[in-house]
Jmol script that loads the backbone (N, CA, C; Angstrom):
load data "model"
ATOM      1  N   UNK A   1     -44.988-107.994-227.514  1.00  0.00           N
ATOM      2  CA  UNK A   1     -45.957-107.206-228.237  1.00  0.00           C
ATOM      3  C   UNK A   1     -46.410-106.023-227.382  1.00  0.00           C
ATOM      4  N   UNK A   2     -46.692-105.118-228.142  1.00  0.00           N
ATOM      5  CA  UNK A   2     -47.119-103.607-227.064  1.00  0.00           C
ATOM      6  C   UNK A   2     -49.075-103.446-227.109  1.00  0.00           C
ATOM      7  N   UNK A   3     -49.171-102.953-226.034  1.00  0.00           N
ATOM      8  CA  UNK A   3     -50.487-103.240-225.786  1.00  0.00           C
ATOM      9  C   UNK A   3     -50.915-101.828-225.535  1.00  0.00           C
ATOM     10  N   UNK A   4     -51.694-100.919-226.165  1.00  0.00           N
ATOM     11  CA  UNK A   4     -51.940 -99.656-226.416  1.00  0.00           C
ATOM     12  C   UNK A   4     -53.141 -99.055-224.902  1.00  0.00           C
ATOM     13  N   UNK A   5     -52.581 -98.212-224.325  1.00  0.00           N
ATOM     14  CA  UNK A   5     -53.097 -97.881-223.104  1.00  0.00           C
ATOM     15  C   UNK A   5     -54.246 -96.548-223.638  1.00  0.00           C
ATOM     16  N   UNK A   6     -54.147 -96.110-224.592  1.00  0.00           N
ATOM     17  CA  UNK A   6     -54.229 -94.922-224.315  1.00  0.00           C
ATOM     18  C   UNK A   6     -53.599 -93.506-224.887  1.00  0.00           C
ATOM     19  N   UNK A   7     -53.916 -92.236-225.672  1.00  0.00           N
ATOM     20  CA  UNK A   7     -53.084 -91.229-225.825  1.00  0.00           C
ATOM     21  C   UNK A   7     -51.878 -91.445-225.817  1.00  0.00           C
ATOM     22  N   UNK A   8     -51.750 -92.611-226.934  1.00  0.00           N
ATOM     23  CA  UNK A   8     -50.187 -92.353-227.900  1.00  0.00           C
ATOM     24  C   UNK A   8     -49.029 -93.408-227.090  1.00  0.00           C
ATOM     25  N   UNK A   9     -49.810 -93.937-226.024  1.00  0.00           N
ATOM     26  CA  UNK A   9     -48.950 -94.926-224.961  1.00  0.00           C
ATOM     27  C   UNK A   9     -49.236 -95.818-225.124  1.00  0.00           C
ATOM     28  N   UNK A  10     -48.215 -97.033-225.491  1.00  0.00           N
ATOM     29  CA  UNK A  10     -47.869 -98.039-225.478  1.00  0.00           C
ATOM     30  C   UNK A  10     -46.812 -98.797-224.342  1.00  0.00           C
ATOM     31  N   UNK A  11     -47.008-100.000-223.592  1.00  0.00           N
ATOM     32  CA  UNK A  11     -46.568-100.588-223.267  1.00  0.00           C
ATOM     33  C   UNK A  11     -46.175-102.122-223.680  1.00  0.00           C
ATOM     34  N   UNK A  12     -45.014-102.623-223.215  1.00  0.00           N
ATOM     35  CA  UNK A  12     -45.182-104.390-223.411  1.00  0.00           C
ATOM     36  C   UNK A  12     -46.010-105.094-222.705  1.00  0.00           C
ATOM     37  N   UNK A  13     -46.944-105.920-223.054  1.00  0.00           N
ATOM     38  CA  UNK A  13     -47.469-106.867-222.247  1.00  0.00           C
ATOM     39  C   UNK A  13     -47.171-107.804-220.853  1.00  0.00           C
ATOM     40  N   UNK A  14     -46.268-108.514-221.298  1.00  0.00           N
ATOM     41  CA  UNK A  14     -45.293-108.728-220.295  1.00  0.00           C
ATOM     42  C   UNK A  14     -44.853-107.989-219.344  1.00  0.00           C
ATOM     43  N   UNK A  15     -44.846-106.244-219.341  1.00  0.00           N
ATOM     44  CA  UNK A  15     -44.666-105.731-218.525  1.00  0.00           C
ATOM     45  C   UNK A  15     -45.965-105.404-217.457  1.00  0.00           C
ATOM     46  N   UNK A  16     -47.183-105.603-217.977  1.00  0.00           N
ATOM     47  CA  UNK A  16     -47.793-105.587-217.429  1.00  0.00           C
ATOM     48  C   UNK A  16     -48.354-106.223-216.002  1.00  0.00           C
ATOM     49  N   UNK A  17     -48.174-105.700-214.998  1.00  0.00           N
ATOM     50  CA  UNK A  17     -48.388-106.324-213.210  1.00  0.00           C
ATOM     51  C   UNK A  17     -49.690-106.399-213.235  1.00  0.00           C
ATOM     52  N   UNK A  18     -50.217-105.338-213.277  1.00  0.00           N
ATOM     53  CA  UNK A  18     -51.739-105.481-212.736  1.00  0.00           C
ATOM     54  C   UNK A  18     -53.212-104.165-213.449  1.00  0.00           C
ATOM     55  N   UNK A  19     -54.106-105.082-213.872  1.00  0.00           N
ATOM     56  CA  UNK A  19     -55.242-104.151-213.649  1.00  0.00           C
ATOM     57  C   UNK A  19     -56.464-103.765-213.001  1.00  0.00           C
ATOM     58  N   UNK A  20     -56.859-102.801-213.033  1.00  0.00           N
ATOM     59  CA  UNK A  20     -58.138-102.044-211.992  1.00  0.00           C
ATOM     60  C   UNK A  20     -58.629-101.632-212.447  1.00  0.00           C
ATOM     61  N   UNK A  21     -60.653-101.880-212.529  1.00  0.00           N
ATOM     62  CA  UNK A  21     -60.946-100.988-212.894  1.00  0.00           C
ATOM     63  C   UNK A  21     -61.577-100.037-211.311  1.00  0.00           C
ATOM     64  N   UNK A  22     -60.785 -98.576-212.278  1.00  0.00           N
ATOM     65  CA  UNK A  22     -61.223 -97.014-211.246  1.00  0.00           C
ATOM     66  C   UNK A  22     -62.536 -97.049-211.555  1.00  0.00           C
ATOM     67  N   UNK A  23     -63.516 -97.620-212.362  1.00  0.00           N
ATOM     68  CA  UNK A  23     -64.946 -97.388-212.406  1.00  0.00           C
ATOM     69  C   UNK A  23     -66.235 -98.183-211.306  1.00  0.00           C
ATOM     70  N   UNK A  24     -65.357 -99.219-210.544  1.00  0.00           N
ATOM     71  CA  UNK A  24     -65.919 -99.772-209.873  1.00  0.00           C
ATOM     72  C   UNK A  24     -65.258 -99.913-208.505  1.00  0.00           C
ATOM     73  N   UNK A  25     -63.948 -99.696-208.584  1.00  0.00           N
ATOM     74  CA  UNK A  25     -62.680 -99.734-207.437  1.00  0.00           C
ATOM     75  C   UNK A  25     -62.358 -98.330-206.988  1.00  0.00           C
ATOM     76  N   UNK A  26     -63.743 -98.121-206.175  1.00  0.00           N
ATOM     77  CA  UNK A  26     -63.210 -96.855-205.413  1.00  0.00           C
ATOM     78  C   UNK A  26     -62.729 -96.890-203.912  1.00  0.00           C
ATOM     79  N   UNK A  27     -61.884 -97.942-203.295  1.00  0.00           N
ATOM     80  CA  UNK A  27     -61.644 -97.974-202.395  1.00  0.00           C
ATOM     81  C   UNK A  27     -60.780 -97.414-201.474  1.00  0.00           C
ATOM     82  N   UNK A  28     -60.793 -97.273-200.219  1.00  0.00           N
ATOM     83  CA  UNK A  28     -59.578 -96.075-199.907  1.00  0.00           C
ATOM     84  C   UNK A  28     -58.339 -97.008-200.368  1.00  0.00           C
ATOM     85  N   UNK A  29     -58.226 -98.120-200.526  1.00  0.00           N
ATOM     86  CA  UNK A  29     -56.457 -98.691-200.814  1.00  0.00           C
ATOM     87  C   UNK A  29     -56.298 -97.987-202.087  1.00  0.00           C
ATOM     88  N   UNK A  30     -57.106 -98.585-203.048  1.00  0.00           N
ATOM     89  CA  UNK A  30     -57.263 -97.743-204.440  1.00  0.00           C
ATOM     90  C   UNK A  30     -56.116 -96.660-204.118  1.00  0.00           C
ATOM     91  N   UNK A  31     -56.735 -95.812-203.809  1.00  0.00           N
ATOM     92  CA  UNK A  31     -56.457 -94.038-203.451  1.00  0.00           C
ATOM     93  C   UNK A  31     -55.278 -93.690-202.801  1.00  0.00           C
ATOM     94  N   UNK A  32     -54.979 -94.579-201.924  1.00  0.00           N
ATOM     95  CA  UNK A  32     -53.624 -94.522-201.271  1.00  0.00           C
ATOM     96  C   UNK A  32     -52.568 -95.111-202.399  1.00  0.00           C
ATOM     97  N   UNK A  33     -53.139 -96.155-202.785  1.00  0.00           N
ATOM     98  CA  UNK A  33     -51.817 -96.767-204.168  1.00  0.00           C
ATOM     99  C   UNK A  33     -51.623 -95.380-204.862  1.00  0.00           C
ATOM    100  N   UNK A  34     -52.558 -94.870-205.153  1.00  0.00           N
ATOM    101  CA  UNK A  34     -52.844 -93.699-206.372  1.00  0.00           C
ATOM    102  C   UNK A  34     -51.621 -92.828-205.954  1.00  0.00           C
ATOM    103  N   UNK A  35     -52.030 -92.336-204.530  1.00  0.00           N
ATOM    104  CA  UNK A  35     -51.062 -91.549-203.856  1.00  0.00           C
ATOM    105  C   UNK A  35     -49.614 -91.315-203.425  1.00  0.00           C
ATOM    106  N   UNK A  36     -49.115 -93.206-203.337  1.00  0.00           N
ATOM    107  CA  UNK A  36     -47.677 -93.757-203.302  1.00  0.00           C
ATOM    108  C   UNK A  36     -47.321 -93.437-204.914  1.00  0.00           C
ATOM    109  N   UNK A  37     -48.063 -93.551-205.684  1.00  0.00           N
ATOM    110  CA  UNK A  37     -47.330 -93.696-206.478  1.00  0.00           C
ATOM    111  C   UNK A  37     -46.787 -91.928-206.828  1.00  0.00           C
ATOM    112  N   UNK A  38     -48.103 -91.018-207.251  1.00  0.00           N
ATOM    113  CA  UNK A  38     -47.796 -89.893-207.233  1.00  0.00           C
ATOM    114  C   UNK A  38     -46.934 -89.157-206.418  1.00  0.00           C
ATOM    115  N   UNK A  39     -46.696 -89.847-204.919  1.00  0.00           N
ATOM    116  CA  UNK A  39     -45.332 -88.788-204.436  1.00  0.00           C
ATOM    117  C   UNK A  39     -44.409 -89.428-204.511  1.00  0.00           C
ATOM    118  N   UNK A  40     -43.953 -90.615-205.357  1.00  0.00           N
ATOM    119  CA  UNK A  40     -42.694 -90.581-206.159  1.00  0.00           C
ATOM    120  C   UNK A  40     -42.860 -90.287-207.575  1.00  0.00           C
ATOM    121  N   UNK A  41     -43.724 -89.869-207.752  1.00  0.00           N
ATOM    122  CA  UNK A  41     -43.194 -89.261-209.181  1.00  0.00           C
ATOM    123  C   UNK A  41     -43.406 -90.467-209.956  1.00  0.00           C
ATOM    124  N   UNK A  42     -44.048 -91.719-209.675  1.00  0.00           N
ATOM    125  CA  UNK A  42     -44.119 -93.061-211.151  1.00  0.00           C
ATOM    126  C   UNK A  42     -45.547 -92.729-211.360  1.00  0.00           C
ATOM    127  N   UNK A  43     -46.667 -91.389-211.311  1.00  0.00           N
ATOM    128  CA  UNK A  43     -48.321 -91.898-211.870  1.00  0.00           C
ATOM    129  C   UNK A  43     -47.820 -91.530-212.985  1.00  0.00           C
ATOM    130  N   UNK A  44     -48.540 -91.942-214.306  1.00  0.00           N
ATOM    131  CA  UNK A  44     -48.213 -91.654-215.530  1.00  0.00           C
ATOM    132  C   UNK A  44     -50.086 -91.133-215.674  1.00  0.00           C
ATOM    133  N   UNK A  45     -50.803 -89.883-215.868  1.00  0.00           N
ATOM    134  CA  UNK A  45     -51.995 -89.920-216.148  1.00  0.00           C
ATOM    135  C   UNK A  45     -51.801 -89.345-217.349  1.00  0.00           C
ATOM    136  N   UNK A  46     -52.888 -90.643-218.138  1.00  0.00           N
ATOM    137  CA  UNK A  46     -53.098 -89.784-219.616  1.00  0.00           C
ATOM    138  C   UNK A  46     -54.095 -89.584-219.814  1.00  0.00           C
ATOM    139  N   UNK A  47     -54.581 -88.277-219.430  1.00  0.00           N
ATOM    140  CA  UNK A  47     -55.680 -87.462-218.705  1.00  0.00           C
ATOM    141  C   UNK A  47     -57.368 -87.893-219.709  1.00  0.00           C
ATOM    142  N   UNK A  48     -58.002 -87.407-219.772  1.00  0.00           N
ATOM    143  CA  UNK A  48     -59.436 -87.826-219.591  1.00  0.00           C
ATOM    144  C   UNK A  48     -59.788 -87.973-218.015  1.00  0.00           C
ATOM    145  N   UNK A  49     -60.735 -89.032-218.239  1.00  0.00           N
ATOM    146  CA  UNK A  49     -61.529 -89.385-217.410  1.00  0.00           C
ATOM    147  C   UNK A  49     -60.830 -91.252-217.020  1.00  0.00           C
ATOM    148  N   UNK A  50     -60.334 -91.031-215.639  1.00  0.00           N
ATOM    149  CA  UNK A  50     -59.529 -92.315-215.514  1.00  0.00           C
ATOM    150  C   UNK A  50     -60.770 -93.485-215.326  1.00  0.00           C
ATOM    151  N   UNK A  51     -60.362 -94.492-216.499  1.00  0.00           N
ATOM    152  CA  UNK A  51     -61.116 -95.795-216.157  1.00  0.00           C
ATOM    153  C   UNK A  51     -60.600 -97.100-215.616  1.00  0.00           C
ATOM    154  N   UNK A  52     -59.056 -96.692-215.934  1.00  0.00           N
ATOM    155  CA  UNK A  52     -58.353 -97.762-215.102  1.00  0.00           C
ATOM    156  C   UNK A  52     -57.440 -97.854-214.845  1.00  0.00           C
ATOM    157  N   UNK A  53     -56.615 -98.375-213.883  1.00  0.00           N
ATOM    158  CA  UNK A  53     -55.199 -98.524-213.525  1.00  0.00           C
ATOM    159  C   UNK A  53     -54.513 -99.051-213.989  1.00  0.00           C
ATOM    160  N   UNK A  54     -53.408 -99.275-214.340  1.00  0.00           N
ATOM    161  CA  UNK A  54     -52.393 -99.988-214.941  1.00  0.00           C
ATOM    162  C   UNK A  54     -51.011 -99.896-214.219  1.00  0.00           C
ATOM    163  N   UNK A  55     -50.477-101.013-213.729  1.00  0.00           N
ATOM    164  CA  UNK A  55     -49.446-100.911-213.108  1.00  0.00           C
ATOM    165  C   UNK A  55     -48.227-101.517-214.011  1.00  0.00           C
ATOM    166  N   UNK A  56     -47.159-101.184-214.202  1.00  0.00           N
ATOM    167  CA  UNK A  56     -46.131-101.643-215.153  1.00  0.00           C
ATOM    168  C   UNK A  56     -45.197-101.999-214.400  1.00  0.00           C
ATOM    169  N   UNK A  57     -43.883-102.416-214.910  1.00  0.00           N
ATOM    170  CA  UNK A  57     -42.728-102.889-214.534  1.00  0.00           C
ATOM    171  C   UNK A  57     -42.284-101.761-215.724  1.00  0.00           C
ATOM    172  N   UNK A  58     -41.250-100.545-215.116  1.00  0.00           N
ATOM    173  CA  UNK A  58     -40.347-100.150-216.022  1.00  0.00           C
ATOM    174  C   UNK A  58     -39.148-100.316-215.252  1.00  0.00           C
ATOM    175  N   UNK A  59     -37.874-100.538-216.275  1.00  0.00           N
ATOM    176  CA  UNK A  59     -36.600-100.822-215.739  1.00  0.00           C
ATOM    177  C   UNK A  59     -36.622-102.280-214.416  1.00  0.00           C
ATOM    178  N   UNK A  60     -35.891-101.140-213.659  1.00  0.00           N
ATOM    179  CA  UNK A  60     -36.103-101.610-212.412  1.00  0.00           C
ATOM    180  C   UNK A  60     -37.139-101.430-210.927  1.00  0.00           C
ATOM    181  N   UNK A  61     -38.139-100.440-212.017  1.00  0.00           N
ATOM    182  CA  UNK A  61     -39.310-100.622-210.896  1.00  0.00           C
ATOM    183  C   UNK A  61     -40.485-100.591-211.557  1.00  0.00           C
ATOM    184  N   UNK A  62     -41.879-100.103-210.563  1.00  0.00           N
ATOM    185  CA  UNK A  62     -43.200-100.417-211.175  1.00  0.00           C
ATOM    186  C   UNK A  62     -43.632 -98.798-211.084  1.00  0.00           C
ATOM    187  N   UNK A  63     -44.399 -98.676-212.505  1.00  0.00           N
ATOM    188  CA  UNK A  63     -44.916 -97.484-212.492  1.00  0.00           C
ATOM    189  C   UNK A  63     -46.760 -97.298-212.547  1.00  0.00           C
ATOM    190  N   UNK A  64     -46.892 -96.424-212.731  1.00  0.00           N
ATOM    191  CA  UNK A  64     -48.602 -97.028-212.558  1.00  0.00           C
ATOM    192  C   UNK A  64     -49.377 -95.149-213.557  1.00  0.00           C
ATOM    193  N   UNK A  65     -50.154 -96.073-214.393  1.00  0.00           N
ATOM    194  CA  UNK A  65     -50.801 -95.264-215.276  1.00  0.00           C
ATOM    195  C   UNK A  65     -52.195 -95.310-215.307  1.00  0.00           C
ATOM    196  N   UNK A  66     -52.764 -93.983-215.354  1.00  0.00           N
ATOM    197  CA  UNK A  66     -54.742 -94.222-215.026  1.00  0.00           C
ATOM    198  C   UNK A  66     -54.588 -93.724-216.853  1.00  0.00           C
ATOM    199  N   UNK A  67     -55.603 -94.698-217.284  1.00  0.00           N
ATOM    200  CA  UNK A  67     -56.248 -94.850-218.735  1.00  0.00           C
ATOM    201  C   UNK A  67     -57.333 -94.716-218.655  1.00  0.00           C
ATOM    202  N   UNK A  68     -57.842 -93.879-219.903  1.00  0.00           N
ATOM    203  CA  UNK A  68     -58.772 -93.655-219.752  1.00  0.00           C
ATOM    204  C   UNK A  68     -59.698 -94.970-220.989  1.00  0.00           C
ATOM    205  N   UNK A  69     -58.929 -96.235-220.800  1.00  0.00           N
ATOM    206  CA  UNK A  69     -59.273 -96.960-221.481  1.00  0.00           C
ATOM    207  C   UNK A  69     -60.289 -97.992-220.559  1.00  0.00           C
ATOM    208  N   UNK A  70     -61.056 -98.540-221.074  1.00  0.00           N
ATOM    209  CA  UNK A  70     -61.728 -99.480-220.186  1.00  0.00           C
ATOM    210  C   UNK A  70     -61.157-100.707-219.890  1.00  0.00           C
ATOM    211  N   UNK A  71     -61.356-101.218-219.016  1.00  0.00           N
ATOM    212  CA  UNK A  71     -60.971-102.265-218.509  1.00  0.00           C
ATOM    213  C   UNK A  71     -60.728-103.584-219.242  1.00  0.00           C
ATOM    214  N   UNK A  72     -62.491-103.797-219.593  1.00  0.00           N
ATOM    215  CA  UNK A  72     -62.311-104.978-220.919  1.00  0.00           C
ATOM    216  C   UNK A  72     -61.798-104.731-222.307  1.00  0.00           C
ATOM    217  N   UNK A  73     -61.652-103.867-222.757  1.00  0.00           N
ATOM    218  CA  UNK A  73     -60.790-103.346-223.664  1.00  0.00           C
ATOM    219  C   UNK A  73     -59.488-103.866-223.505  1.00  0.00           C
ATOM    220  N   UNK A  74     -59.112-103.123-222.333  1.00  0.00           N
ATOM    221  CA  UNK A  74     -57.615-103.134-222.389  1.00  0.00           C
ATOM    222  C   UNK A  74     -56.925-104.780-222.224  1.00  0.00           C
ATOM    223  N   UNK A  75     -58.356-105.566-220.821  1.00  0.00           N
ATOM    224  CA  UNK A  75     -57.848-107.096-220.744  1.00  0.00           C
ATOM    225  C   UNK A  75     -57.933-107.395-222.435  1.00  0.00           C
ATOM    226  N   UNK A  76     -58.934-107.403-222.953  1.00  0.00           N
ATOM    227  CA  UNK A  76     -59.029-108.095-224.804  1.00  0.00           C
ATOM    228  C   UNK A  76     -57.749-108.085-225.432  1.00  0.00           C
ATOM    229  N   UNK A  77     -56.840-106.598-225.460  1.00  0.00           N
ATOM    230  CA  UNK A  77     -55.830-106.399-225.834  1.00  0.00           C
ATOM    231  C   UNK A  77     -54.871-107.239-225.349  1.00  0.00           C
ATOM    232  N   UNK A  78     -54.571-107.322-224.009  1.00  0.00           N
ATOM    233  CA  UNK A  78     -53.578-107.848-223.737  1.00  0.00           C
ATOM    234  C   UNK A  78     -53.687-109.344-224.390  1.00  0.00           C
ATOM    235  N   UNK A  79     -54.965-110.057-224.083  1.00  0.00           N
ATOM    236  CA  UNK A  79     -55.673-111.803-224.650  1.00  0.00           C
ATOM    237  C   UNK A  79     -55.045-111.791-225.631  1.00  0.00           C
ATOM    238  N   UNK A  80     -55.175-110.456-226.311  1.00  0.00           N
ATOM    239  CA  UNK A  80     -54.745-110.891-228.097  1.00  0.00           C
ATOM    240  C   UNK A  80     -53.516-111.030-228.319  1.00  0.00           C
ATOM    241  N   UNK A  81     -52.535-109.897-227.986  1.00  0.00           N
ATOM    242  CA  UNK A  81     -50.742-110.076-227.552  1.00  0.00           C
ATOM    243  C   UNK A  81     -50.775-111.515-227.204  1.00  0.00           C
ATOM    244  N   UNK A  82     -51.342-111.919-226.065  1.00  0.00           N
ATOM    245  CA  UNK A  82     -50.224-113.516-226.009  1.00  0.00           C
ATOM    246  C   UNK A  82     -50.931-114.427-226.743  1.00  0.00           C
ATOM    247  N   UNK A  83     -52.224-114.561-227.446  1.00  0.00           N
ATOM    248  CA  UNK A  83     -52.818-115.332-228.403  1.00  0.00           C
ATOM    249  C   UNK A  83     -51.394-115.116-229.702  1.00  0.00           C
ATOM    250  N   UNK A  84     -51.243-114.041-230.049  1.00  0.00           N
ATOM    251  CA  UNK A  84     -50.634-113.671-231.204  1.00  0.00           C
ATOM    252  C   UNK A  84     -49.047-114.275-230.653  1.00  0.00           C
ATOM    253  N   UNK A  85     -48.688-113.771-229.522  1.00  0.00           N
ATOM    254  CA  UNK A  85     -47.302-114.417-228.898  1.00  0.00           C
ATOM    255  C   UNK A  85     -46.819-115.878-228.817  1.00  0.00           C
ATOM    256  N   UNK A  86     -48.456-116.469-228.958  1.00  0.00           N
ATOM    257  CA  UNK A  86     -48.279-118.384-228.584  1.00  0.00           C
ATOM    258  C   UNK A  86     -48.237-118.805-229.978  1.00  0.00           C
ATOM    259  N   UNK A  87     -48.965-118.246-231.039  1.00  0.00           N
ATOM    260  CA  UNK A  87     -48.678-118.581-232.319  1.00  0.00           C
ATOM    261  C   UNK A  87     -47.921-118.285-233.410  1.00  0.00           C
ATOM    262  N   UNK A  88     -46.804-117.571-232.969  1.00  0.00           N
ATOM    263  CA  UNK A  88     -45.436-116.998-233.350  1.00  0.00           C
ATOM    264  C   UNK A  88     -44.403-118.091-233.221  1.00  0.00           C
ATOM    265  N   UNK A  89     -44.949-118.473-231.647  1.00  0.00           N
ATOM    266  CA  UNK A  89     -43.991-119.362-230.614  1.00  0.00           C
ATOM    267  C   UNK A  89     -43.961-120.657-231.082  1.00  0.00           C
ATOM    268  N   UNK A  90     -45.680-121.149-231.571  1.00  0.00           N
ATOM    269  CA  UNK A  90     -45.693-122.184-232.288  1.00  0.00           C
ATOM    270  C   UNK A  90     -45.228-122.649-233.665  1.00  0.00           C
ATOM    271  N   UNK A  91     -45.420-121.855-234.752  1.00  0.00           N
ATOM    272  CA  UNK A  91     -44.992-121.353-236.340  1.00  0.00           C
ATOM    273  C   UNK A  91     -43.274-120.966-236.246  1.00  0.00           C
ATOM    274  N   UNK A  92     -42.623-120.733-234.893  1.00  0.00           N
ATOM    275  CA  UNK A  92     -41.415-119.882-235.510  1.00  0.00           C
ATOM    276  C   UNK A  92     -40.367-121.089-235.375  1.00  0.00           C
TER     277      UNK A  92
END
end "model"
wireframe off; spacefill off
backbone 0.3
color backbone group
């Protein structure tokens, strides 16, 4: 199931590694991740005002996107994908 990040972006759930929220996680690691990722070329920003990180699995590597979605938002979303995923799993 795809789990909506944000300005027209969608990801799979499952692909999902990890979240942060940038509203409370201002730490220098924070900032340095921010930074690895941007000088290879994997930040995906879908601009606003970043509220959180999102790290993915694409292909064969991990990419990482600042949303300007909130945090509990975005965890709810994902809850609901595998709520909806376990009762597919169960019914199919």
């Amino acid at each position: 199931m795809l789990v909506h990040l944000g300005r027209g972006v969608s990801v799979h759930g499952e692909d999902i590694i990890a979240l942060t929220d940038l509203q409370r996680d201002q730490s220098p690691q924070t900032e340095t991740l921010i930074g690895q990722f941007r000088r290879r070329g994997l930040l995906r920003d879908l601009g606003g005002e970043p509220k959180t990180l999102v790290i993915c699995r694409e292909r064969t590597r991990s990419v990482c996107y600042l949303s300007g979605v909130g945090l509990r938002t975005l965890r709810r979303r994902v809850e609901e994908r595998q709520l909806i995923e376990m009762r597919e799993v169960q019914h199919g």
